[in-house]
N, C-alpha and C positions, 0 to 999 in steps of 0.2 A: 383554554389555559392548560388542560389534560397534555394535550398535543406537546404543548410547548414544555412542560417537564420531562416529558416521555424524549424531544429531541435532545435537552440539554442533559440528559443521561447517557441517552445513546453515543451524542457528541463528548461529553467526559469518559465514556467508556475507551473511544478511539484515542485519548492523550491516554490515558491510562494503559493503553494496548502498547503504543507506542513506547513509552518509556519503562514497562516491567515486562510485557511479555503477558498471557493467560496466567500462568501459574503465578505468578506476583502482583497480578492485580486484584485489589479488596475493593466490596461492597461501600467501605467506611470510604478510601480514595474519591470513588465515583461520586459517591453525596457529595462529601465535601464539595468538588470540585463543580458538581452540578447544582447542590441548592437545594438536593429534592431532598422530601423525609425517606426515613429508609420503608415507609410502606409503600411507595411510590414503583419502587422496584418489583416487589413482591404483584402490587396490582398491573403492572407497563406490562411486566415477564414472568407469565405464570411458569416460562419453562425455567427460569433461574439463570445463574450464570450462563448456561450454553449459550440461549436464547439471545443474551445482553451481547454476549461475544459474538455470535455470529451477524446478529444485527448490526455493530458497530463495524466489523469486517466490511458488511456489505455497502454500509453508507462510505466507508471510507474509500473502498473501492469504486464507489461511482463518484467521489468527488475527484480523486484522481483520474478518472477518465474524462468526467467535463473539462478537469484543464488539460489533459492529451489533445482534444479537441480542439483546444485556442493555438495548438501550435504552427506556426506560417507553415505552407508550405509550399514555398518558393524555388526551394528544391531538394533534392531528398538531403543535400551534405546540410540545409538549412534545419529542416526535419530536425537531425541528429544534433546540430549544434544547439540548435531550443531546448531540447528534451535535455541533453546534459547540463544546460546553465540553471533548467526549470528545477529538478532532482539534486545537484550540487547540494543546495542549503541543506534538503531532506537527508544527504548522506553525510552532511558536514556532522547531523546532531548524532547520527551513529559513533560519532569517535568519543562521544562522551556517554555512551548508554543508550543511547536513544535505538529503535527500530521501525519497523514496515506495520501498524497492525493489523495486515493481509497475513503478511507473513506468521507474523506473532501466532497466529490461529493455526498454523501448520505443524506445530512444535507440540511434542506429548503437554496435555495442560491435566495432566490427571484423573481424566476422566473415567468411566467404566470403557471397560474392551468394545468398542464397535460403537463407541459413544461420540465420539469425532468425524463420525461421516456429516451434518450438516455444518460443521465446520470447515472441512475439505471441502467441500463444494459449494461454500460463500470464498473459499481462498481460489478455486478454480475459476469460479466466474468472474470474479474480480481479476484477476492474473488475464484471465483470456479476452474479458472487454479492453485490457489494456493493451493489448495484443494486436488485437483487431481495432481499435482507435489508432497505435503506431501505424499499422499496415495500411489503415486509409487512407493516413497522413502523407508515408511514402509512394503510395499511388497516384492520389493528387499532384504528389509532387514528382511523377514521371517516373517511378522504378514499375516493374511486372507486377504481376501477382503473389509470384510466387516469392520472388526475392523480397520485395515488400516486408512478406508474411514472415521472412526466414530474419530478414534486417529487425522488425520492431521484436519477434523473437528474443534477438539478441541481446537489445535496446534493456528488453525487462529483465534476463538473467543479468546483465551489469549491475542493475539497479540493484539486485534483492543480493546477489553476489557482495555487491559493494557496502551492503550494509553488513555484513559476517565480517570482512574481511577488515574495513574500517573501524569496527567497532571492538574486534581483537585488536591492530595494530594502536587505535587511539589517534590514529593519523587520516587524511584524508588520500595520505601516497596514495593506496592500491584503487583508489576511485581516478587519479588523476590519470595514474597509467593506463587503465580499461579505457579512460576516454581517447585519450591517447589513439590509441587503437580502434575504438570504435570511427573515431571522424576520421580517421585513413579509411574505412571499408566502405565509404560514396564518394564520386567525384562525379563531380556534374559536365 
């Protein structure tokens, strides 16, 4: 039963990432939304908030990369057309608030000077599995190595792009335009 509070914290941490960012997300949010007592937190993450954050960073980043993994890939223009129909929704909710909680952890959240390194580097490995999940994708589906590497690259700066840009305009335009452009850069 331990486990199973410990995930549903973890998991309300990531809607909580997602929708305020580190620095506006509160301890009282995450209960709520998970159920747990607030000593729950205290016992799950001795290290405190960092611990919560980086933890949920991490899980969110690996759930994002199992569904990278489901994408066809029939061909690389196939690739890129899943990947932007899959992320669509997730950048639809940026035009109302919403964001990446990879990303979220990248952002000054407060902390002491040099206190954000195990932060940075649950957003790096999450960014880079996602990276190397696009690039297997486009391999399987007949691009090089290296172009692969340089196309699922791409793939992730629209994504994290299009949530800044979406969520300042309040529109979904500047994600439609990136797409735009990105499914002109394969043709099979």
């Amino acid at each position: 039963m331990a486990a199973d509070t410990r995930d549903r914290v973890v998991e309300a941490t990531v809607a909580a990432l997602q929708r305020h960012g580190v620095a506006g997300m509160s301890f009282t949010d995450v209960l709520r939304e998970s159920g747990a007592a607030r000593g729950a937190i205290y016992h799950h993450f001795p290290g405190g908030k960092r611990q919560l954050v980086a933890e949920a960073a991490g899980l969110n980043g690996r759930q994002v990369r199992e569904r990278l993994a489901e994408l066809p890939a029939d061909s690389p223009s196939a690739v890129v057309a899943a990947f932007l129909a899959a992320v669509r929704p997730v950048v639809h909710a940026s035009t109302t608030g919403g964001g990446c909680a990879v990303a979220a952890v990248t952002v000054d959240a407060g902390f002491e000077p040099g206190g954000q390194e195990d932060l940075r580097r649950a957003a790096d490995t999450a960014f880079s599995a996602w990276t190397e999940q696009l690039a297997e994708r486009l391999a399987t589906a007949g691009l090089g190595g290296d172009q692969a590497r340089d196309l699922a690259t791409t793939l992730v700066m629209l994504l994290e792009g299009a949530h800044v840009l979406c969520r300042a305009s309040g529109s979904l335009d500047p994600f439609e335009r990136a797409a735009r452009t990105a499914a002109g850069l394969v043709r099979d």
